[in-house]
N, C-alpha and C positions, 0 to 999 in steps of 0.2 A: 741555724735555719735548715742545714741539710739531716740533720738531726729530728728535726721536727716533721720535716718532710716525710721523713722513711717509717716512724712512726705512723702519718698518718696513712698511706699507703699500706703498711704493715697490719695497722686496726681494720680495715674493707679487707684485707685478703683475709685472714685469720675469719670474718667472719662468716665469706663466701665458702672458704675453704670446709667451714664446718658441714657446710649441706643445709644451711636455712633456706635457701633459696631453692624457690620451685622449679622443677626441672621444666623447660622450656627448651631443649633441645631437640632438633630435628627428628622427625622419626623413620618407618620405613621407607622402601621405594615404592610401594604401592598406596603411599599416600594419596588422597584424592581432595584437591585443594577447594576450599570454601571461598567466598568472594562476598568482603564487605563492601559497602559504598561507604565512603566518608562523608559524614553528615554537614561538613559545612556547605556542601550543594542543596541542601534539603532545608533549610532555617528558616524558609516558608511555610513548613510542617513542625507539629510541636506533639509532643504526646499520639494519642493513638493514632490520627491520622499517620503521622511520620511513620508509625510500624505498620502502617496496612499502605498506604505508601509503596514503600521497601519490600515487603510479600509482595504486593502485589504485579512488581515490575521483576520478581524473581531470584531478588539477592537473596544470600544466607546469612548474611548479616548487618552492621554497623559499627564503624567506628563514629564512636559517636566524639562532637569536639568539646570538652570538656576544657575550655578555657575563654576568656575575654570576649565577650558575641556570641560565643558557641550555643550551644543547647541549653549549655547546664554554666551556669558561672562559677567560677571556682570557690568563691565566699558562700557560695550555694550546695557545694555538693553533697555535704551532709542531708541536706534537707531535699534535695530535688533528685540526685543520681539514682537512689534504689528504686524509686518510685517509676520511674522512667525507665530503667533497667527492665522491673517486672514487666509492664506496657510492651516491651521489644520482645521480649522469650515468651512472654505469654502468647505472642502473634508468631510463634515457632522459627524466628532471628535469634541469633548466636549475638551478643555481646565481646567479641573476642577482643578487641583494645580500647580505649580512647585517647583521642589526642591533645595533649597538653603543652603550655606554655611554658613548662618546669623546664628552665636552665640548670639549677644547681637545688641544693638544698636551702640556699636561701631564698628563692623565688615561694613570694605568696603564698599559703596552704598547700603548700608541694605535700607536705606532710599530712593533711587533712584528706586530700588527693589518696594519697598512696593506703592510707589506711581505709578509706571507705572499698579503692578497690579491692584490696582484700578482703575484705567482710563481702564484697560481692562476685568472689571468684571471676577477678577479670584481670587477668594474668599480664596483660604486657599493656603499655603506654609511650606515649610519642614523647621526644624529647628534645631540645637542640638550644641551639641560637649562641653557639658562639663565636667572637669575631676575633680576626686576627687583625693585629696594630702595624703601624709602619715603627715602629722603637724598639724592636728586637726581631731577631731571625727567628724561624718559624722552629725552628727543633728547641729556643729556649721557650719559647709561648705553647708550644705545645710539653714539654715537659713542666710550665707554672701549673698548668690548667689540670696536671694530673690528682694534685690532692683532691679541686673539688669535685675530680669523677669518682674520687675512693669515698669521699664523706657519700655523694650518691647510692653508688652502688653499694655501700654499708646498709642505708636506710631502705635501698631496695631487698636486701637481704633479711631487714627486719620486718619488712610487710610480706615477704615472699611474691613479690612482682619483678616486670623484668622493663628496664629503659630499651626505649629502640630509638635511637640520633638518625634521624630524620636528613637523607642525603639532599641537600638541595644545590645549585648551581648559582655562579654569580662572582661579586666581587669581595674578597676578604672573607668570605663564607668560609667556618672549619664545616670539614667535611665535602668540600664541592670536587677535589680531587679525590675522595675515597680512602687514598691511601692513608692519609693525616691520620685518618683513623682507626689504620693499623694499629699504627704510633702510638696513638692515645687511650686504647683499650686494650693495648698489649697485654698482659698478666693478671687482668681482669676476669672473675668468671663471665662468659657471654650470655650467661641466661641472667646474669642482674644487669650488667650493661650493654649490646649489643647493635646492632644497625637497623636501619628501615633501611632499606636499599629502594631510594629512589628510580626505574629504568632510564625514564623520561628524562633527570637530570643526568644521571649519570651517560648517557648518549650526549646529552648538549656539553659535556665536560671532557668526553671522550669516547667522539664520534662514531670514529672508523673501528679502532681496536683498543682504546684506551678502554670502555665501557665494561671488554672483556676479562682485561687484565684486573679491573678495580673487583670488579663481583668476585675473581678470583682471590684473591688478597683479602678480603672482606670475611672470607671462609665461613666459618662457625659463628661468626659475630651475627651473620644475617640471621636475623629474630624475625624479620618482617619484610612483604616488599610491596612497592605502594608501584601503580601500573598508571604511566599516561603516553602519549604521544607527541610527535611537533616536526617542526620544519624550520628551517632557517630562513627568514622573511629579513624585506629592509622598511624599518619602520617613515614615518615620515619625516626626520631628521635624513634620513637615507642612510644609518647605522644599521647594521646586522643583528638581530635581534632573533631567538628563537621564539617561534609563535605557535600557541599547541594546536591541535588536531584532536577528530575524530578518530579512535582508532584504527589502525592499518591506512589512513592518510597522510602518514609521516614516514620517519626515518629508522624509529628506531625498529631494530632485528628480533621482533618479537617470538620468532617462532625459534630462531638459534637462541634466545636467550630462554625460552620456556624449558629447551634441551638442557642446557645447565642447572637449571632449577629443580627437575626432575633429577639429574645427573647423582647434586647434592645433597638430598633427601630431604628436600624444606620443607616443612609442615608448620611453617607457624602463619600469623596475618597475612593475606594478601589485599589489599584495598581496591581500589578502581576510583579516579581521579577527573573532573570534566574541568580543565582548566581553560578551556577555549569556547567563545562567547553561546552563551545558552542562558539565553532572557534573564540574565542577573547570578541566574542560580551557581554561575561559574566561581563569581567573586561572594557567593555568600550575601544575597539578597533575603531581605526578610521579607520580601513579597513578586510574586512573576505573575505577570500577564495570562498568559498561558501554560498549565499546570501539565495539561495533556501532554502540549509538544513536547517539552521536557522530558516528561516520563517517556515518551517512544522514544528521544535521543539518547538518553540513559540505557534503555532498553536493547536499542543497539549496539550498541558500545559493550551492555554485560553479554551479549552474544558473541560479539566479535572473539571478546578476550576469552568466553567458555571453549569457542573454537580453539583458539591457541592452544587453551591449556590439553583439550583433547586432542591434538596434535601429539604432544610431547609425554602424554598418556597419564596427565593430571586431572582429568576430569571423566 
C-alpha cells in the first residue's frame, strides 16, 4: 500500500517537475492588482448583459462559476464556456479563473473542465471540498488525502492549469485552519496546486493573529485571494455566528493585510465577494427586484477594496 502510495506521489512530482505546467507564480513588486467579481452574485445576468453588467460597475474582470447553478454547467462546458468566454473579453473583462466544484479527479467532467480551460487560456480554477472524519487523527486523513492531490495536480500539469483550495471556515472544513494545507501541498509544485486564500474566513478562523500567521505559512502556495468582510453577530438561537459585511464594516485588517500582499509579490486572482444580504444576489439568485441597488452596492464595495489596494500600492 505504501508502495503504491509513493508511486503515486512520485508519478504528479516527476510530471510537475518536468515544467508542463504554466508558470503561475507571483510576479514583481510593482504589480498592480486586477479585481474580478465572482459571478455567482450575478446568475440574474447571462451572456452579454452579465459583461456590460461587470464593465459597467468597473471590474476587470470574472470569475465566472463554472459548476452546478453556476453560469455555465459543468456537463455543458464544452458547449457553452468559449462562447461566453468571448462575450466577457470581447466587453474588455479579463477571464482570469473559474470556479469549480472539482474535488479530486474523480468529480464529474473535472477533466472536460480542465481541458476546455486550456484551449481557452484561463490559467487557474477553484477547488476544495474536503472533509475531515471523526475515525482517524488529522495528520493520518491528511496524509490519505495526498495521492488524490498528486493524481490532481498530475492532470493539472497535463492541461497546464493551476488548482486554488478555496479557504473556507466552519466545522470539519480541510483547509479552515490554513495550515492543514501546508501539510497537504507540501512538495507540490504551487502553480498546479495552490491556495485561494480566503481573508474573510481566514479572520473568522483566526481573528486576532492566527489570520496573520496562516497567510504566512500559506507562502507560495497563494495562487489567489478571494476578499470579503464580517462580524461576529448572535444568531437567533443566541449562538455566535459570523455574519458578513459591507466592506470596511467588519473586522477583518484589511489594510495590514493589503501590506503583506504587496510585501509577497502576488499577482495572481483577486475576487470580491458580497456574502451579506443584497436582494438574493448574495446567495446566487436567478433573479433580484432591484438590479440598480445591487449594482451601486457592488460598486461600493469595488471602491472600498481599490482604496485598500492603493494604500498598499497595488492599485
Amino acid at each position: 500500500m505504501e508502495t503504491s502510495r509513493r508511486a503515486i506521489l512520485q508519478s504528479g512530482a516527476t510530471a510537475l517537475l518536468a515544467g508542463t505546467v504554466a508558470n503561475a507564480a507571483p510576479g514583481g513588486g510593482d504589480t498592480k492588482l486586477k479585481v474580478a467579481i465572482f459571478s455567482k452574485h450575478l446568475l440574474f445576468l447571462q451572456g452579454v448583459p452579465l459583461a456590460e453588467a461587470v464593465a459597467g460597475m468597473g471590474f476587470d474582470g470574472i470569475d465566472l462559476a463554472v459548476r452546478k447553478g453556476g453560469h455555465v454547467e459543468p456537463a455543458q462546458v464544452k458547449q457553452e464556456l468559449p462562447g461566453l468566454v468571448k462575450i466577457i473579453r470581447d466587453h474588455g473583462l479579463a477571464v482570469p479563473m473559474i470556479t469549480t466544484d472539482i474535488v479530486d479527479t474523480t468529480t464529474p467532467f473535472a477533466e472536460d473542465i480542465l481541458q476546455c480551460m486550456s484551449e481557452l487560456n484561463i490559467s487557474h480554477y477553484r477547488w476544495g471540498g474536503l472533509k475531515y472524519t471523526n475515525d482517524a487523527t488529522i495528520p493520518a486523513q491528511l496524509d490519505s488525502m495526498k495521492p488524490r492531490v498528486a493524481k490532481l495536480a498530475a492532470l493539472n500539469a497535463k492541461y497546464r492549469v493551476g488548482a486554488m483550495y478555496h479557504t473556507h471556515s466552519g466545522f470539519d472544513v480541510v483547509g479552515a485552519p490554513i495550515w492543514d494545507l501546508h501539510e497537504l501541498l507540501s512538495g507540490f509544485d504551487p502553480a498546479s496546486v495552490g491556495v485561494n486564500y480566503d481573508i474573510g474566513h481566514a479572520t473568522v478562523e483566526g481573528g486576532f493573529g492566527g489570520w496573520i500567521d496562516s497567510f504566512r505559512v500559506t507562502g507560495q502556495y497563494v495562487r489567489g485571494i478571494a476578499v470579503k468582510d464580517f462580524l461576529w453577530e448572535k444568531n437567533s438561537k443566541g449562538d455566535w455566528r459570523p455574519a458578513w459585511k459591507p466592506l470596511g464594516q467588519g473586522m477583518v485588517n484589511f489594510s495590514r493585510f493589503f501590506q503583506m500582499v504587496a510585501a509577497s509579490h502576488f499577482a495572481g486572482p483577486l475576487q470580491l465577494h458580497f456574502e451579506y444580504p443584497l436582494e438574493g444576489a448574495d446567495e446566487g439568485a436567478k433573479a433580484v427586484s432591484n438590479k440598480i441597488a445591487v449594482y451601486e452596492v457592488m460598486t461600493r464595495d469595488l471602491k472600498q477594496l481599490r482604496g485598500y489596494l492603493a494604500q498598499a500600492g497595488l492599485a
